[in-house]
C-alpha angles and dihedrals in degrees: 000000000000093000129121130197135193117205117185114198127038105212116120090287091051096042090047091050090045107046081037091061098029089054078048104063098264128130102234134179122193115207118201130178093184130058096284107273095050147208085328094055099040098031113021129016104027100047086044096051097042096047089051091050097046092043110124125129117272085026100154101228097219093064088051088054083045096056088040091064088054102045084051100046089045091049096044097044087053088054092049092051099051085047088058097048090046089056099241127168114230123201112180105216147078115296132201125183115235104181151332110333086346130107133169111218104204115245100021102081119225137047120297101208132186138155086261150020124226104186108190092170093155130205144295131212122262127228140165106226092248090063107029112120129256094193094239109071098352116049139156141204102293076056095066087080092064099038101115095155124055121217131227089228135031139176114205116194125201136055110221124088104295092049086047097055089041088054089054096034098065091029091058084041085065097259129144099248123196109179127203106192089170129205125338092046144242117329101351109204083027115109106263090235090056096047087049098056090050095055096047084053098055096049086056093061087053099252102148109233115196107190130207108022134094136212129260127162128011120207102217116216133181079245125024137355143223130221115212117203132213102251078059090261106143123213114205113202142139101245131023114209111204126204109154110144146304137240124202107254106246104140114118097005090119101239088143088069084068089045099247116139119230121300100020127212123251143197134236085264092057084251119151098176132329111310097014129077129176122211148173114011077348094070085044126249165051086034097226130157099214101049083043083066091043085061102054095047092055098046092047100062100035081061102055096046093257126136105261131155119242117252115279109198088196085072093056112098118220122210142189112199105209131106106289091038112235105212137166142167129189123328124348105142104046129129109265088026117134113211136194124194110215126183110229102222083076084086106052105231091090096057081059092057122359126351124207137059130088149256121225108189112180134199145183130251087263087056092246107142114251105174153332141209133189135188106202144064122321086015097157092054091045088062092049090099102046090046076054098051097046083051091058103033086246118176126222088264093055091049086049093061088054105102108183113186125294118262108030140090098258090082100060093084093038084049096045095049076055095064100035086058098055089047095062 
């Protein structure tokens, strides 16, 4: 193939365009200004998941930052590794884009050019001044990798996924934990049944939830803080974990030099104009890492004048990585849906682990699947299927033929069109 690409930006969207169009024939050369895997290896995804799968009361945080460092040397040495058997071309520096099919990488000297542009730039954190961290008592999610004490009492702000994993996190560590999801509520985009049960959990758990007010204002101390809402409570507490939000990172790409205002549409295929294609936190939300993937693919291929399907964003599953799992996939609350609420322990793997929780598969007046969403453990895999089944066009009763091994997670949705389909 006598194609080149440029990709600016090696997080997860950047190295999957890149290893997508360079199987595929192209030249590619991949620009970073940060260590490959970026700011969602080394800021985001991998300190938060690790943290969340080594959280258990009496957990010595050092050891969690020391498997940290592993997870992420192991992770960005397989990348590396599959970038050097595709045949990529990798310049360390930062890299703006000056024109059509042309970018300057600081600090290289002359002009990198190509037949088109992926920019996977990512996202950066959003704060009012009066919240942004300082990475003493205030921190947010890129600070977890140099948490190394625990405190007897957090406040966690923000509602959306990331609020939501914090709040179990320290409450799991052992920690006090008053959250502060703010307006407009818990897991805005989630089904409300879902977000309920969540929340309940969580209370439960004695994570102390205060609803309907935002906050406003943090006091500062050498040693402790306190969070001031906006109905005037106060919320003493030793460390304020702050998740409120991300932006894509545009600034200073050098888009204006194409003439598109900020931030620029894009098509199904992540294209902004001819030659240059946005994808993953780039494109704007959601941030996930998986559609983030989707993107790039996509991208990829289109730009190279390859088939490829544009994105469906029915076909991305969200998660919510606490304990119960929050999880859902294309349409489950729109108007003509039927739905049917299914308790998990009817497949066996729950009674393994953790019963409880529930299944929601949803479907069309014509029986093909639109959607699904689960509370409970394993609650992503357990989505694999339907993801699966919206992809194809699938019905209820072809979702119903498909028999994944017993026990596991995976049978809960075919077992559930089953049973949609007996009951009419």
């Amino acid at each position: 193939m006598d194609k080149s690409l440029i990709v600016i930006g090696a997080g997860p969207a950047g190295i999957e365009a890149a290893l997508t169009a360079a199987r595929c024939g192209a030249q590619v050369t991949l620009t970073h200004e940060g260590p490959l895997g970026g700011r969602s290896t080394h800021s985001s995804l991998v300190p938060s998941k690790v943290w969340l799968g080594e959280a258990q009361p009496g957990i010595a945080p050092a050891a969690v930052l020391a498997r940290m460092d592993a997870v992420k040397d192991s992770w960005v040495g397989a990348q590396t590794r599959l970038l050097e058997e595709a045949g990529v071309g990798c310049v360390r520096g930062r890299a703006r884009i000056t024109g059509a099919g042309r970018a300057e990488v600081a600090g290289r000297g002359g002009t990198l050019t190509a037949d088109a542009i992926i920019l996977a730039s990512g996202s950066e954190p959003i704060f009012t001044p009066a919240l942004k961290p300082d990475g003493k008592r205030v921190i947010a999610p890129r600070l977890l990798t140099r948490l190394d004490w625990l405190p007897q009492h957090a406040v966690v702000i923000g509602g959306g996924p990331t609020g939501c994993e914090m709040a179990y996190l320290f409450n799991r560590l052992g920690v006090a934990v008053t959250w502060l999801p703010g307006r407009p509520g818990l897991l805005a985009g989630f089904a409300r049944d879902a977000a309920r049960g969540l929340a309940a959990s969580l209370a439960e758990r004695g994570v102390q939830m205060v609803a309907d007010v935002d906050a406003v204002a943090i006091e500062r101390r050498e040693v402790g803080a306190t969070v001031i809402a906006d109905s005037g409570a106060r919320f003493e507490c030793e460390l304020v974990f702050v998740a409120t939000g991300r932006g894509a990172d545009l600034a200073e790409q050098g888009l204006e030099s194409l003439g598109l205002n900020l931030p620029p549409a894009v098509d199904g295929y992540g294209r902004a104009k001819a030659g240059l294609y946005l994808v993953g936190d780039a494109a704007g939300g959601p941030f996930l890492a998986n559609r983030a993937l989707a993107q790039a693919r996509i991208a990829a291929r289109h730009a190279l004048g390859l088939p490829t399907p544009a994105y469906r964003p029915d076909t991305v599953v969200h998660a919510v990585y606490t304990q119960p799992e929050v999880a859902q996939v294309g349409r489950i609350e729109d108007a003509g849906l039927q739905r049917l609420e299914v308790p998990l322990d009817i497949v066996l793997k729950p009674h393994l682990q953790h019963p409880g929780g529930q299944f929601v598969p949803a479907w069309d007046a014509d029986k093909h699947v639109t959607g699904g969403g689960v509370l409970g453990p394993h609650a992503a895999d357990a989505l694999a299927p339907v993801a699966a089944a919206i992809a194809a066009g699938a019905t209820l009763a072809d979702l119903a033929q498909v028999w994944p091994a017993n026990p596991t997670v995976g049978e809960i949705a075919p077992m559930a069109a089953r049973m949609a389909v007996d009951l009419g």
